[in-house]
Wavefront OBJ file of the C-alpha trace (Angstrom):
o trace
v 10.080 -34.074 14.329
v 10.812 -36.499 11.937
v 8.116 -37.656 9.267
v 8.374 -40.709 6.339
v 5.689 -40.655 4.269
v 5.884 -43.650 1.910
v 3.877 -44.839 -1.167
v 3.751 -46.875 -4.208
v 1.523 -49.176 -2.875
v -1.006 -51.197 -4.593
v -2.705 -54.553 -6.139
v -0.556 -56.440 -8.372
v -0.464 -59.881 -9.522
v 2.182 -62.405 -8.787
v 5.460 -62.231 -10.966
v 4.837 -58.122 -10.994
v 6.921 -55.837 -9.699
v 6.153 -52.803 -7.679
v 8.498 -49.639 -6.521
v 7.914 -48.436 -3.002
v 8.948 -44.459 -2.118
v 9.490 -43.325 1.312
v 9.734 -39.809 1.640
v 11.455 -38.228 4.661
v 11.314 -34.156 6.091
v 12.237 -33.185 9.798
v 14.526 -29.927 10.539
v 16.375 -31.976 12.547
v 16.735 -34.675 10.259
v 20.321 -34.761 8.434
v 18.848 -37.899 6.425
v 22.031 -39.061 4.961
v 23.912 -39.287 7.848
v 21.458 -42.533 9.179
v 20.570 -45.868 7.817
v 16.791 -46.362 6.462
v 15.712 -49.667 6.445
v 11.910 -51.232 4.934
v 9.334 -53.539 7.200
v 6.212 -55.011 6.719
v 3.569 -57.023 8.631
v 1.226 -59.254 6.691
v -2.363 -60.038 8.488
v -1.760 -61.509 11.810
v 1.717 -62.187 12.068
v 4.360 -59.764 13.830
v 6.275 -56.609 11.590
v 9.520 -58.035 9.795
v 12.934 -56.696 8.348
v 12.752 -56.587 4.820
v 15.442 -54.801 4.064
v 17.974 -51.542 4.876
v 20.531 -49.467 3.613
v 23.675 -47.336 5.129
v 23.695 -43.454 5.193
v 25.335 -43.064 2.370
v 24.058 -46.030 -0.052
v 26.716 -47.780 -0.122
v 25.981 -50.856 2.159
v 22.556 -52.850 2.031
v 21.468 -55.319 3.803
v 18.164 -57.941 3.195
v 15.922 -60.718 4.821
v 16.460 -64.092 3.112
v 12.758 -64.210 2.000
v 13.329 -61.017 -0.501
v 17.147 -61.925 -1.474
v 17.308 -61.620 -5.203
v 14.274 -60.307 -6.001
v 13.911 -56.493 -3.890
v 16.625 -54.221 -4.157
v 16.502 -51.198 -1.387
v 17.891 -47.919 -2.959
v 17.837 -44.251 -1.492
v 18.592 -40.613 -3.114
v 19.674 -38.221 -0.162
v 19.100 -35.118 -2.305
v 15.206 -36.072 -2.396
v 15.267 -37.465 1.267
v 13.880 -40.570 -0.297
v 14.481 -44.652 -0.084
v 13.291 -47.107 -2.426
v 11.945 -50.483 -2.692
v 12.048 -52.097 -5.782
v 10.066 -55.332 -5.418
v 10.350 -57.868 -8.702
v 9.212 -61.279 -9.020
v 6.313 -60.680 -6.437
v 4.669 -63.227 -4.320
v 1.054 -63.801 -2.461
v 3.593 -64.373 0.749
v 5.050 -60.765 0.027
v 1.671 -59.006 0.622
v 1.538 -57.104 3.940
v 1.750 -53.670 4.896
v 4.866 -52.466 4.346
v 7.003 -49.522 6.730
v 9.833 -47.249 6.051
v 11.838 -46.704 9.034
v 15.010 -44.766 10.327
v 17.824 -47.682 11.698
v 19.911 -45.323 14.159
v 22.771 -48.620 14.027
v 22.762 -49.929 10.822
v 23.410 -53.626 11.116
v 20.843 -53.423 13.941
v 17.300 -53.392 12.540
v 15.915 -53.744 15.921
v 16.679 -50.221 16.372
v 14.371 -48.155 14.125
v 12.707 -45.703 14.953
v 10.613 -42.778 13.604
v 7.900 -44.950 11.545
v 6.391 -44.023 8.650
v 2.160 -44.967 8.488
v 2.463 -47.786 5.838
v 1.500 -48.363 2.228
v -0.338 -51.557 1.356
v 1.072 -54.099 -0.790
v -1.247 -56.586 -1.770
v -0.133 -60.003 -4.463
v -2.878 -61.715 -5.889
v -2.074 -65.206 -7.109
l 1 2 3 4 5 6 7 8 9 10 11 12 13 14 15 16 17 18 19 20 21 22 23 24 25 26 27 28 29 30 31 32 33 34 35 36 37 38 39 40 41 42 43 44 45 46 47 48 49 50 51 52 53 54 55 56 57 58 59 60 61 62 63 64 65 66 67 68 69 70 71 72 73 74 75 76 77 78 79 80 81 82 83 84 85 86 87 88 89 90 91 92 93 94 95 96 97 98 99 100 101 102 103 104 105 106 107 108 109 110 111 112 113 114 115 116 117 118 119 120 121 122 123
């Protein structure tokens, strides 16, 4: 069974910058061998890409709304992807998800969600 645990959450005020960790552990799981993408769902609108990146690191991918200002990184050794979130906005708070992309290209087809970690910009 595959788990992503992900943190770095927090309060922060617009123009700050916050790092996001997902953490991944299955004994199935070969983690580099499949994309990872990020998600999040602000308060009473629908889950959205944010942003994903190939098995190996090499290829990335982003919504238009966090172009330029998140960058999505991932060490395999540590099982871990990254969001690095700069130049923060109030429309960037939500909740935000780690998720396995079995097609990369294809966020549609994540699976194995991790629980969340709340990002919250205060203006």
């Amino acid at each position: 069974q595959v788990q992503l645990v992900e943190s770095g959450g927090g309060l922060v005020q617009a123009g700050g910058s916050l790092r996001l960790s997902c953490a991944a552990s299955g004994l199935t799981f070969t983690f580099n061998l499949f994309a990872m993408g990020w998600f999040r769902q602000a308060p009473g609108k629908e889950r959205e890409f944010v942003a994903a990146i190939s098995g190996s690191g090499g290829s990335t991918l982003y919504a238009d709304s966090v172009k330029g200002r998140f960058t999505i990184s991932r060490d395999n050794a540590k099982k871990t992807v990254y969001l690095q979130m700069n130049s923060l906005e109030p429309e960037d708070t939500a909740i935000y998800f780690c998720a396995v992309i079995l097609r990369y290209g294809e966020p549609s087809s994540a699976t194995y969600w991790g629980q969340g970690t709340r990002v919250t910009v205060s203006s």
